[in-house]
C-alpha positions as CSV (number, residue, x, y, z in Angstrom):
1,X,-7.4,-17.4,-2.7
2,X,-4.1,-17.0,-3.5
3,X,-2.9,-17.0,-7.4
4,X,-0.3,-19.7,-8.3
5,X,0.8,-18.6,-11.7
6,X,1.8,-14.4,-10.9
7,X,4.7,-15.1,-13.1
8,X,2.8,-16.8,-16.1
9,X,-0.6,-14.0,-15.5
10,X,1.9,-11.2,-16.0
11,X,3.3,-10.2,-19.4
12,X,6.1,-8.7,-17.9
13,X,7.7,-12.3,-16.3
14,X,9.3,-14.8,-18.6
15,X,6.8,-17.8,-19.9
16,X,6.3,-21.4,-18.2
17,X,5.1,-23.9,-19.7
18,X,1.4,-24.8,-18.0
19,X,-2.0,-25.2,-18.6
20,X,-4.0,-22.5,-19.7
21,X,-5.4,-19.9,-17.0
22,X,-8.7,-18.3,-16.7
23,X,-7.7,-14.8,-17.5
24,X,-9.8,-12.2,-15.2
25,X,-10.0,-8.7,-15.8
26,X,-7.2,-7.6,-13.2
27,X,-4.9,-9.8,-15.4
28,X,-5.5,-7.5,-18.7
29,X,-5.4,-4.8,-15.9
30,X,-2.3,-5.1,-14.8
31,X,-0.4,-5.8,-17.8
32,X,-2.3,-2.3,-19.2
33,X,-1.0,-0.7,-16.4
34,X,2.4,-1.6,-16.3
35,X,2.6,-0.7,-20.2
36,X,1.4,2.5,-19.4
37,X,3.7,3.0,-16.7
38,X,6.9,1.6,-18.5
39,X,8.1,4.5,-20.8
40,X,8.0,7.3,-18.1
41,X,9.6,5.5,-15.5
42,X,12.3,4.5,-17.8
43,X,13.4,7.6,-18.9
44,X,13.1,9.4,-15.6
45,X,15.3,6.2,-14.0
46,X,12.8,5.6,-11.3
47,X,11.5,2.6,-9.5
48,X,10.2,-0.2,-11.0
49,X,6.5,-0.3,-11.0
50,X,5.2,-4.0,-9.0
51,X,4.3,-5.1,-12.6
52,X,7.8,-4.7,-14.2
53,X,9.5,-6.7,-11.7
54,X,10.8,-10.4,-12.8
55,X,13.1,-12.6,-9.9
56,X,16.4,-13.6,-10.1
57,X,17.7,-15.7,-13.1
58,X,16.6,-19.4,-13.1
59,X,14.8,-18.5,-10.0
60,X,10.6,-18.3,-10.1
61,X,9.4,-15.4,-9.1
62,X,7.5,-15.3,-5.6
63,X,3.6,-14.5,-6.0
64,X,1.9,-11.4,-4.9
65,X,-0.7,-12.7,-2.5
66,X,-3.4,-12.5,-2.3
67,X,-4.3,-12.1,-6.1
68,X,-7.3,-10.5,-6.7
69,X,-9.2,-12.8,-9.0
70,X,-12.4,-11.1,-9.3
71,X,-13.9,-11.6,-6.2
72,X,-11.3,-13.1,-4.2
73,X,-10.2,-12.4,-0.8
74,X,-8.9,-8.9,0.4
75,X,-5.3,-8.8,1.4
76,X,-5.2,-10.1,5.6
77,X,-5.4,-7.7,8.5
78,X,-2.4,-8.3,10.7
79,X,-1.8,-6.4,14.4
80,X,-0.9,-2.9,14.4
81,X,1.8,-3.5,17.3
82,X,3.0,-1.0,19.7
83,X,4.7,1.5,17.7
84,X,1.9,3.3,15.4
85,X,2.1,7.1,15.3
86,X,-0.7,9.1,14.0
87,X,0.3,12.7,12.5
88,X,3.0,11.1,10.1
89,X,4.1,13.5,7.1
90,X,3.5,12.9,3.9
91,X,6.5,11.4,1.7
92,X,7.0,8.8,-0.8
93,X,10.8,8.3,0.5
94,X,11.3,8.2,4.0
95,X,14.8,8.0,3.6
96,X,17.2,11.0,5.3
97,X,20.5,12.3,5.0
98,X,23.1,10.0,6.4
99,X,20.5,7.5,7.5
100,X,22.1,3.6,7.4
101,X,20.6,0.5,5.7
102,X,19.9,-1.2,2.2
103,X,18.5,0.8,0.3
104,X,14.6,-0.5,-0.3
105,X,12.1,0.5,-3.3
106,X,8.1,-1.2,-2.7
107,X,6.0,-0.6,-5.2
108,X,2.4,-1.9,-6.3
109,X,-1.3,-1.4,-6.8
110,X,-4.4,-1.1,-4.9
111,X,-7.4,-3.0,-6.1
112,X,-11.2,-3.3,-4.7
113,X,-13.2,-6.6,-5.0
114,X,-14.0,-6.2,-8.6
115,X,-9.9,-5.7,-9.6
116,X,-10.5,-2.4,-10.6
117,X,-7.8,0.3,-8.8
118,X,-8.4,2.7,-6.2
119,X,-7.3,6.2,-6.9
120,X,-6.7,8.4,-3.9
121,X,-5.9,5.5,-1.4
122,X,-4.2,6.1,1.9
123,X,-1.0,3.9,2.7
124,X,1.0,4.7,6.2
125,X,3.6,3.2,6.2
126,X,6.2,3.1,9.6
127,X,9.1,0.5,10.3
128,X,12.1,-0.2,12.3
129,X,15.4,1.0,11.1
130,X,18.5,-1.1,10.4
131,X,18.8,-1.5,13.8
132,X,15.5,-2.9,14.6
133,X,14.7,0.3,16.9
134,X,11.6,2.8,16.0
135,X,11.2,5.8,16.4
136,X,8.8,7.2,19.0
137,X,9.7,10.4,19.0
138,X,10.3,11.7,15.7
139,X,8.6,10.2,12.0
140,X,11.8,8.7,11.1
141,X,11.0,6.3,9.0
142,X,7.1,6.9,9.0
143,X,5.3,8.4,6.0
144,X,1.8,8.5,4.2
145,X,1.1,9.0,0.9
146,X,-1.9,8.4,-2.0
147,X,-2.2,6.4,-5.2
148,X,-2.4,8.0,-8.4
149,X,-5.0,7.5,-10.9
150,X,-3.8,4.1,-12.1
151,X,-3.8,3.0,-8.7
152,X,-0.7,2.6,-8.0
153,X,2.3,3.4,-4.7
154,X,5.9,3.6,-4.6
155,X,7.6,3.6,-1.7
156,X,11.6,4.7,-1.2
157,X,12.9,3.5,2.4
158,X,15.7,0.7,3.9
159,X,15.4,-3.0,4.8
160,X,14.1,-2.6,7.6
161,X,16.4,-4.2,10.4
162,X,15.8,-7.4,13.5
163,X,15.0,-7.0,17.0
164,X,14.1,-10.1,19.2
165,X,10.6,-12.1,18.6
166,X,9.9,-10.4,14.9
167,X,11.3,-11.3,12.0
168,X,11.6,-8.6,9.1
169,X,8.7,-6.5,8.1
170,X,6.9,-3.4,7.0
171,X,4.0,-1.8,8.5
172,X,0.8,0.2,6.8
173,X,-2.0,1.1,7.2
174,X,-4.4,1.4,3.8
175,X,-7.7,2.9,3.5
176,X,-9.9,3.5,0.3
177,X,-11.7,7.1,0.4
178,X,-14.5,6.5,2.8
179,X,-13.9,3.3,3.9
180,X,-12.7,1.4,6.8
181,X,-8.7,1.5,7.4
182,X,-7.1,-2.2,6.5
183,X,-3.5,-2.6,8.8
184,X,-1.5,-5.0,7.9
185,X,2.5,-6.2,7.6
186,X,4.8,-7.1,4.4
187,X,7.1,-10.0,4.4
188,X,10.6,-10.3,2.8
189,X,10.9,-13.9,1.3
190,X,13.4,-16.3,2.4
191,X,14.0,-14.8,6.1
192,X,15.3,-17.5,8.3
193,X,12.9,-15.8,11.2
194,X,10.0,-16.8,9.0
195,X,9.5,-20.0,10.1
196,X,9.2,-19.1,13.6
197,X,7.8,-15.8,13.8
198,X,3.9,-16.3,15.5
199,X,2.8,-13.2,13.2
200,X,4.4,-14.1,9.9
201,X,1.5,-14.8,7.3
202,X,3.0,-16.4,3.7
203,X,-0.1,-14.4,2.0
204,X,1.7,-11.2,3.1
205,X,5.4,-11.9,1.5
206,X,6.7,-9.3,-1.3
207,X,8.2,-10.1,-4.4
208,X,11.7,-9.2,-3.2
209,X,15.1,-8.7,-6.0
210,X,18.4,-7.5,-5.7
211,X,19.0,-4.3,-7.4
212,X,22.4,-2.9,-7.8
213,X,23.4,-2.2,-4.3
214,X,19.8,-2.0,-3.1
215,X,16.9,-3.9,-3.2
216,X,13.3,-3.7,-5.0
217,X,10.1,-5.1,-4.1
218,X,6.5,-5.7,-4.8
219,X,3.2,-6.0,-3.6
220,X,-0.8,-5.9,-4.4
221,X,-2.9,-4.9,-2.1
222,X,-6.6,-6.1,-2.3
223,X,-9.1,-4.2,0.1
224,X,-13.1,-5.0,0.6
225,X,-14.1,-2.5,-1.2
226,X,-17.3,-3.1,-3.9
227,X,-16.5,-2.0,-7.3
228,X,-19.8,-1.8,-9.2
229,X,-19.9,-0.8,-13.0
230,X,-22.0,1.9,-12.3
231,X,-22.8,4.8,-9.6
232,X,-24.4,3.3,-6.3
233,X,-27.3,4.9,-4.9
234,X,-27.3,7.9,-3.2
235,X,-28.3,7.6,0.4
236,X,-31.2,9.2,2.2
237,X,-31.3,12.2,4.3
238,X,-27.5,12.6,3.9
239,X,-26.4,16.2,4.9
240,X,-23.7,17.5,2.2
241,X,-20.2,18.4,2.9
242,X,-21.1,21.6,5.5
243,X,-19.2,24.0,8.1
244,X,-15.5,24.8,7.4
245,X,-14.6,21.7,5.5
246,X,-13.7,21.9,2.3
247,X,-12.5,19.6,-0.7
248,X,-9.6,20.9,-2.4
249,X,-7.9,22.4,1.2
250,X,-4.9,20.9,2.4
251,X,-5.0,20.6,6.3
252,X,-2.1,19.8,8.4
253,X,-2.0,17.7,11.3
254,X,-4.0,19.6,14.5
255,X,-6.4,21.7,12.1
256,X,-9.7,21.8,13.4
257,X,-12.6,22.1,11.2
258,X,-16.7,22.0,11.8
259,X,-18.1,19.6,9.3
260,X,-22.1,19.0,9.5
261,X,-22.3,20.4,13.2
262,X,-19.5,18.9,14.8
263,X,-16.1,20.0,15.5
264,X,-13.1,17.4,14.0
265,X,-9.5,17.4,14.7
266,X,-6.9,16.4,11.6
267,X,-4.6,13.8,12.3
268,X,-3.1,13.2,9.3
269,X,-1.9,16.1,6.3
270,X,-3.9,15.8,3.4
271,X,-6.0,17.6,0.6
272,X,-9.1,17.1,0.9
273,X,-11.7,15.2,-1.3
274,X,-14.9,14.1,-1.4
275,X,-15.4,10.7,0.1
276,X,-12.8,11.7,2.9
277,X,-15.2,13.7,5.0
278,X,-14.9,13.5,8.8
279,X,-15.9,11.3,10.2
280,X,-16.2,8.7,7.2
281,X,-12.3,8.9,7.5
282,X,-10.6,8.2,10.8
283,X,-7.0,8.2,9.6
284,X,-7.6,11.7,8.9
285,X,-9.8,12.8,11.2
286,X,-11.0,12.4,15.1
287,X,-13.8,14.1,16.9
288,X,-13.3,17.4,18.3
């Protein structure tokens, strides 16, 4: 369900005049976050967090979809395509010395069912350069990274450029700890190749602004993920964390390790934590 009021749910857009809205607990969230957020990122001159972000004047700003709106639905698989690369390293900017293109800041939250946020979230994120061409050789322009404890991401890269049959997007990939891997694309609003792209999904668009000579964007991501207010139950006959995994050691991509009898191979650098044990996490690990 998609939520047609982002602006007038968020503290941080300008007011419209509308009917009252049921206000859920990821609205109160949200707005708490982004206060929280606000100072520090001001003084260090950072990016906007997806909460700060209001469109351009007398414009309305373009909704992050899908809302969660306690219980609503999880943000919409898309193809992974041809170009994924396991292995890529872990960065915030993906940006390198040189490199062309519009400068790009994404930045957002990652919610489970119950609009609470997910600390320690996965996002992969790879794209096309200003060019439209990817690279299959190196991790240009590819890069993982975690959400803090609030939840949320912030991602420094380009506008990704055209090549033929797409129009323009990002790729990720984003996993809770323990849970299955969502992969999806992001949309830039008002894209002529929109209308006639077979992939393009409306749910998917970012909230997209001019920023100086760059541009900033936005998006929520909601994964099936069940929040309960308390701790679940503890399953049966579950062997704990064993062999030469460990939580707290930061493996690089090719480690081998032997976790309750069987041999794994890391495919993406990471510290480990609990929840992330192989195999419950195959962006990070593959059997042996």
């Amino acid at each position: 369900m998609r939520d047609p009021g982002r602006d007038s749910d968020d503290a941080s857009f300008p007011a419209r005049s509308a009917p009252p809205r049921h206000v859920t607990r990821k609205t109160v969230l949200r707005a708490a976050l982004a206060a929280t957020a606000a100072v520090p990122v001001a003084l260090i001159g950072g990016p906007a967090l997806a909460r700060t972000l209001t469109g351009h004047p007398g414009e309305e700003a373009v909704p992050l979809t899908p809302a969660c709106d306690d219980g609503d639905d999880p943000t919409p698989e898309q193809t992974e395509g041809p170009y994924f690369k396991p292995a890529s390293p872990e960065r915030t900017s993906l940006l390198e010395p040189g490199m062309p293109g519009t400068r790009l800041t994404v930045t957002g939250y990652v919610f489970g069912r119950a609009c609470l946020p997910v600390a320690g979230a996965l996002l992969d994120f790879w794209q096309a350069d200003t060019n439209g061409a990817y690279d299959n050789v190196r991790y240009r322009l590819r890069g993982h990274q975690y959400t803090d404890s609030r939840g949320s991401f912030a991602l420094t890269t380009i506008v990704p450029g055209l090549y033929p049959g797409r129009t323009r997007h990002l790729h990720v990939k984003v996993q809770a700890p323990g849970r299955p891997v969502l992969t999806t694309q992001l949309y830039f609003p008002n894209e002529p190749r929109n209308a006639t792209d077979s992939i393009f999904d409306p749910r998917l668009l970012m909230a997209v602004r001019d920023a100086g000579s760059g541009r900033e964007a936005a998006f929520d991501f909601v994964l099936d993920v069940p929040q309960d207010p308390g701790p679940g139950p503890t399953p049966t006959g579950t062997p704990p964390p064993g062999g030469a995994w460990a939580v707290g050691t930061a493996y690089r991509a090719g480690e081998r390790v032997v976790h309750a009898g069987r041999g794994y191979v890391c495919i993406q650098a990471h510290t480990a934590q609990r929840g992330w044990e192989p195999p419950s996490v195959p962006a990070l690990w593959r059997a042996a």
